[in-house]
N, C-alpha and C positions, 0 to 999 in steps of 0.2 A: 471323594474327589473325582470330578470330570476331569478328562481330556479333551480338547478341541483338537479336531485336526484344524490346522490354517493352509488357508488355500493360496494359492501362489499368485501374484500379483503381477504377473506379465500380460500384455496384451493378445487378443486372437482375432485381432482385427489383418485386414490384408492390405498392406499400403495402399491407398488408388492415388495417391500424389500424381505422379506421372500419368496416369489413364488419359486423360486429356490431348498428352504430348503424342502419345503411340498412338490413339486414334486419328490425330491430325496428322501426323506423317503417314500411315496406310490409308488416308482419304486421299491424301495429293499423290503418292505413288498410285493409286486405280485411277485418278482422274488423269494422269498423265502418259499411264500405257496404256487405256482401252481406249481401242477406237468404233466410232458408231456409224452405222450404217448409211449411208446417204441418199440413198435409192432405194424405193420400195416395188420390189420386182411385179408388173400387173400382168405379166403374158406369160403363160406355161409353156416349161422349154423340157428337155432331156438331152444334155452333148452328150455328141459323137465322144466314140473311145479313142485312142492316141497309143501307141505302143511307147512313146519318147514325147517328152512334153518338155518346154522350158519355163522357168517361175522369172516376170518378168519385176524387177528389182526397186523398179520405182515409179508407185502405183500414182502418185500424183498427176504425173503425166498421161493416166489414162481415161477414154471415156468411152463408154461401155454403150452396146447399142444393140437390144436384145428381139432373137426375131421368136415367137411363138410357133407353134405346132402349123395354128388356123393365119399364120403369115402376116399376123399382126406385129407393128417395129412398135419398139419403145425408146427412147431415149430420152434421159433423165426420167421424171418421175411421171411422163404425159406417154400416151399411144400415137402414135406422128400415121400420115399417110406417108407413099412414097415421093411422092412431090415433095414432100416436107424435109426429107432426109437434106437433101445438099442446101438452103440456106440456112440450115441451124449448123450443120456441120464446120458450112464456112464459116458462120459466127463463130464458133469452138474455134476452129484453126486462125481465127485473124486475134484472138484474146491470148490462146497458148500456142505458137509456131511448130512447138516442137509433139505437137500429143500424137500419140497412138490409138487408134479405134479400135478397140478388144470387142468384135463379132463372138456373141454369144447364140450361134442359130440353133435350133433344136435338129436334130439328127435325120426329122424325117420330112424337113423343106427341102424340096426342090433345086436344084444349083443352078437352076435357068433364076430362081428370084432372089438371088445368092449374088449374081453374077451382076443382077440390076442393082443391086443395091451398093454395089464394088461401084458401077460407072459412077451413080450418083457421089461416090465418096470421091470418088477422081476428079468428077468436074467442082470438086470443094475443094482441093487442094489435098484432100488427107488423103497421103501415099503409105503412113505408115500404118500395118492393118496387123492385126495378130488374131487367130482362131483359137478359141477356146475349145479343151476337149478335156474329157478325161483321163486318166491315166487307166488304161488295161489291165487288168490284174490276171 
């Protein structure tokens, strides 16, 4: 006389029912907190350090306007001359009233073309100006 052993008749399968649901909800949660880039920075900068710095809260309202090393501006995703600066600016200011122009200058421009590029934003209208730096460590 044999014995069998008999083997146990339960599954070792691992539900995937749901897999569908949890990868659809962690697609819509990343698609709804990351945000992507809009500007592809084309001029090389290094900010100034800052010993106090403020984080300003509501980035919509800003437009970035970035000066390189070799004193080349950028704003948005083109190289502008400085002629160019104050009627794009004022385009910007006549579309959003309220915006901010976050100067991103590299640490080792001059403040005589710092200083030009402030009239040009004056004669646009944009008074409100913020200096990007870094934080000192």
């Amino acid at each position: 006389m044999k014995f069998e052993k008999r083997r146990a008749t339960t599954k070792q399968e691992i539900p995937t029912t749901s897999m569908p649901d949890i990868v659809f909800m962690l697609l819509m949660f990343f698609m709804t907190v990351t945000t992507m880039r809009e500007v592809d920075v084309l001029v090389s900068f290094k900010l100034p350090e800052a010993k106090a710095i403020e984080k300003i809260e509501n980035k919509r309202l800003i437009s970035y306007l970035w000066v390189g090393k070799d004193k080349r501006i950028q704003i948005n995703d083109s190289i502008v001359k400085m002629n160019d600066v104050e009627p794009i600016m004022y385009a910007k200011r006549q579309a959003l009233p309220e915006i901010i122009v976050s100067l991103r200058v590299d640490q080792s421009v001059d403040m005589g073309f710092v200083t030009d590029i402030q009239q040009s934003l004056r004669k646009a209208y944009c008074l409100r100006l913020n200096y990007s730096a870094m934080i000192k460590v």
